[in-house]
C-alpha positions as CSV (number, residue, x, y, z in Angstrom):
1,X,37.3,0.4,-1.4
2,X,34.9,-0.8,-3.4
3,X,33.3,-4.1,-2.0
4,X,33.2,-6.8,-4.6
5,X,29.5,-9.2,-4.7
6,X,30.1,-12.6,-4.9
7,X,28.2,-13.0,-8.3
8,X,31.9,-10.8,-9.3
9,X,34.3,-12.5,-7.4
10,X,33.2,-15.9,-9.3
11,X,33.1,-13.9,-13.0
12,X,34.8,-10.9,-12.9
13,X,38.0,-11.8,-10.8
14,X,39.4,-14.3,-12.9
15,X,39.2,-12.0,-16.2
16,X,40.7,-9.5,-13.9
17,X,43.6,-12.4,-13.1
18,X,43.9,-13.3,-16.8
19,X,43.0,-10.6,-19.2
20,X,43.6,-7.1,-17.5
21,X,47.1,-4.8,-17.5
22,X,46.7,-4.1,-14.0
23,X,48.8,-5.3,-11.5
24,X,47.7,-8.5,-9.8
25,X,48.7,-7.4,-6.8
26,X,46.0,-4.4,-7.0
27,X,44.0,-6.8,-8.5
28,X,44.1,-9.7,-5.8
29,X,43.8,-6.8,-3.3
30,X,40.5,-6.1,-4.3
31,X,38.8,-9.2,-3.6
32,X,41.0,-10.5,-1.0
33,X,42.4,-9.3,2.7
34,X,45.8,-9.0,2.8
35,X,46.1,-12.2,5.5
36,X,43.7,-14.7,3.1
37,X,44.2,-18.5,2.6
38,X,43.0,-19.7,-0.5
39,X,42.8,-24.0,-0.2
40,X,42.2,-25.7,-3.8
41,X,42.2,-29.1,-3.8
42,X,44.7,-29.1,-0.5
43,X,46.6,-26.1,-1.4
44,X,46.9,-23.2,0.0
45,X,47.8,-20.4,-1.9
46,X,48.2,-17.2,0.0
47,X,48.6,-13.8,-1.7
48,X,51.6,-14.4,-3.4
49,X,51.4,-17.1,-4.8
50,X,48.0,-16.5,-6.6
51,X,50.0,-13.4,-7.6
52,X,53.0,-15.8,-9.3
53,X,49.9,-17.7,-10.4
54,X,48.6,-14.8,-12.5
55,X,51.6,-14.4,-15.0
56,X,51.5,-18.1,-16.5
57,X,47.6,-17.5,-16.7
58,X,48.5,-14.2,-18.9
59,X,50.6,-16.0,-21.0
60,X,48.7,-19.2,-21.6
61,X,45.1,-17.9,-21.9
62,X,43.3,-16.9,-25.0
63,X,39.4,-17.0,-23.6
64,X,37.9,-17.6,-20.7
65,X,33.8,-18.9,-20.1
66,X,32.3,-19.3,-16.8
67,X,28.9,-21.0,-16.1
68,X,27.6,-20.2,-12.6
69,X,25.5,-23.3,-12.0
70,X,24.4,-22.7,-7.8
71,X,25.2,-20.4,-5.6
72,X,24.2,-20.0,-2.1
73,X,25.0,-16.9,0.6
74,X,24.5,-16.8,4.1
75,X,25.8,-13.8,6.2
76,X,29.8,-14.1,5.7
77,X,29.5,-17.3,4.3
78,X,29.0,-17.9,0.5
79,X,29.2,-21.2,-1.7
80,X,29.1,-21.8,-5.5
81,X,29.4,-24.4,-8.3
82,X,30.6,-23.7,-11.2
83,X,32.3,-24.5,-14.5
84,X,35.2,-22.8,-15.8
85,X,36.4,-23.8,-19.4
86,X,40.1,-22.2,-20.6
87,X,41.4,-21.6,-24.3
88,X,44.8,-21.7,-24.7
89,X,46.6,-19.6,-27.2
90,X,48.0,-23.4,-28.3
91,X,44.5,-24.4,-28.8
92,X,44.1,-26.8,-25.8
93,X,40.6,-26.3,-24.1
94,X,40.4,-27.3,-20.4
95,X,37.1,-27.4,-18.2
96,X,36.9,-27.8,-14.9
97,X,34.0,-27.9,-12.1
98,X,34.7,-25.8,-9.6
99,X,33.0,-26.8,-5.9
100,X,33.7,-23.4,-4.1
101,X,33.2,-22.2,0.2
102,X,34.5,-18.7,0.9
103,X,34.0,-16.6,3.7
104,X,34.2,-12.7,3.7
105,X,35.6,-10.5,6.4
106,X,34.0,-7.4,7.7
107,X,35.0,-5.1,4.6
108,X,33.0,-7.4,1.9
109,X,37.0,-9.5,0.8
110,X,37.3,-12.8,1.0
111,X,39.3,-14.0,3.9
112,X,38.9,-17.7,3.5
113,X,38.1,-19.6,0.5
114,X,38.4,-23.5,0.2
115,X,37.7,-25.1,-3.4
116,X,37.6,-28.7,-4.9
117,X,37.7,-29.1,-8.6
118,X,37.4,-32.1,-11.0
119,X,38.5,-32.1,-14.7
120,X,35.9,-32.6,-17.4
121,X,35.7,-33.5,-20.4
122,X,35.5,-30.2,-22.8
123,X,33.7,-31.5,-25.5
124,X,30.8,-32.0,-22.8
């Protein structure tokens, strides 16, 4: 299995989630273990439901632009803050700062990731 870099998992993954015709599942699969726990604002999403998450995504977005502002590794450990702005296909532009901690297992996936996010204004 290829072994995803961080840089990716913070750009590439969510294209991946919104844009591409492969399954999620395959998709999810190659940036997370099977047994992750994924804590956004005090949820925890495991596999399936960022899997159910993905088909909404599909439906709703229309472009995607992430700004990497920080990030920071140390061994397993990685941390990042970043912006993530959404078009909808109804128009409707939402941006949102991303404060993210993950932690990788042995094989390079994320086994642990915890995230805080505030809403911002778009036209900023």
């Amino acid at each position: 299995m290829e072994t995803p870099d961080f840089h990716a998992y913070l750009t590439r993954l969510p294209y991946e989630l919104a844009f591409s015709e492969d399954d999620p599942a395959s998709i999810i699969d190659r940036y997370y273990t099977p047994t992750f726990q994924y804590r956004n604002d005090g949820i925890t999403l495991d596999r399936q439901r960022l899997i159910d998450h993905t088909t909404p995504a599909r439906k709703t977005t229309k472009h995607l632009d992430i700004q990497i502002h920080e990030t920071l590794t140390d061994g397993p450990r990685a941390a990042a803050r970043f912006t993530m702005t959404a078009h909808t296909r109804k128009d409707k532009v939402i941006k949102v700062e991303v404060h993210l901690f993950a932690e990788y297992a042995p094989d390079g996936r994320i086994a642990q990731a915890n995230a805080l996010t505030r809403t911002l204004d778009p036209s900023t």
